[in-house]
C-alpha positions as CSV (number, residue, x, y, z in Angstrom):
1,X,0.0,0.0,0.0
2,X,3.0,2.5,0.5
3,X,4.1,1.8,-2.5
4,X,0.3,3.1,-4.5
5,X,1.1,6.7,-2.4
6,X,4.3,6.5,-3.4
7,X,4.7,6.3,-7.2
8,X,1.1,4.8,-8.2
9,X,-2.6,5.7,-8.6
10,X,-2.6,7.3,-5.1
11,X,0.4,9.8,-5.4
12,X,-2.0,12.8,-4.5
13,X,-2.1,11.6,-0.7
14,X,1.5,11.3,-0.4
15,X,2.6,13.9,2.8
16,X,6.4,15.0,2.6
17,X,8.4,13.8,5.3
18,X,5.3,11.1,6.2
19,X,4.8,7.4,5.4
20,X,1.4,6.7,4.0
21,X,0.0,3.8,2.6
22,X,-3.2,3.2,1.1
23,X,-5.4,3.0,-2.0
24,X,-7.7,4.2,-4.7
25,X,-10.8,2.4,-6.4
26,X,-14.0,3.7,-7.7
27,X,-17.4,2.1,-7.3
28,X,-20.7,1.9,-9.7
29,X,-23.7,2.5,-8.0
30,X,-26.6,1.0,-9.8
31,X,-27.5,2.5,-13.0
32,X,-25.2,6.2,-12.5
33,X,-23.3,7.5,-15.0
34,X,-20.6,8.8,-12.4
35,X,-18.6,6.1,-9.9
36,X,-18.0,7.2,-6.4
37,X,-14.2,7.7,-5.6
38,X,-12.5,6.3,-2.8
39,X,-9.5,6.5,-0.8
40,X,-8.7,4.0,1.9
41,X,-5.4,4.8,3.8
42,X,-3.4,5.3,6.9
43,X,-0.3,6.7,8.3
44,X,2.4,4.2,9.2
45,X,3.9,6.5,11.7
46,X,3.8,5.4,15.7
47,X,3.4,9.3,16.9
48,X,0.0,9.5,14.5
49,X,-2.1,6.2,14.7
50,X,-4.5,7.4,11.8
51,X,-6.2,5.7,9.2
52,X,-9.3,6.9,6.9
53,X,-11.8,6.1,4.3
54,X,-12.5,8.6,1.7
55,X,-15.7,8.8,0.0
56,X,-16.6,11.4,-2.9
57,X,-20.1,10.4,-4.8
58,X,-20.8,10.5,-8.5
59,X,-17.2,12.1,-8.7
60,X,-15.1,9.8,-10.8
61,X,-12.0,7.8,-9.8
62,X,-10.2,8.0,-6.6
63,X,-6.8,9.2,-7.8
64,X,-8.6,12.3,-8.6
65,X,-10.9,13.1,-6.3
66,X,-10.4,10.9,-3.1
67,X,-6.8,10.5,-2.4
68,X,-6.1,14.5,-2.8
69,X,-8.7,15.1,0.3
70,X,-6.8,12.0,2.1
71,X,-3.4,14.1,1.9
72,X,-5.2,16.9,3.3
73,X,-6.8,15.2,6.2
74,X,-3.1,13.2,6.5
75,X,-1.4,17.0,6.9
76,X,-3.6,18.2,9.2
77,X,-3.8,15.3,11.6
78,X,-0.2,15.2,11.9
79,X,-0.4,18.9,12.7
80,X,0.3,20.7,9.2
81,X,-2.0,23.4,8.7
């Protein structure tokens, strides 16, 4: 999983100077045109026990919608504002 925030599909959650793992996927929801993005992560660091789920509907894939909010929430639990 560190390696998908590090040079795969969930590079837009990466946090400098942090190790974070996770991943992306989308999901169809019945008949909609849109999939819902998703990022599922965490952060292996022992000083910030955090891990999330990420859910944007109807807004595409996850490597574009969901893992960029994930880096945000990432920063700002590990104190970056």
């Amino acid at each position: 999983m560190r390696s998908v925030v590090q040079s795969g599909t969930g590079t837009r959650a990466a946090v400098s100077g942090l190790k974070v793992a996770g991943k992306t996927g989308s999901s169809q929801i019945d008949t909609k045109e849109l999939t819902n993005a998703w990022f599922i992560g965490f952060l292996d660091e022992p000083e910030y026990p955090y891990a999330l789920c990420v859910v944007v509907e109807e807004a595409g894939g996850g490597a574009s919608a969901a893992a960029p909010i994930a880096g945000s929430l990432f920063r700002f639990l590990a104190g970056e504002r």
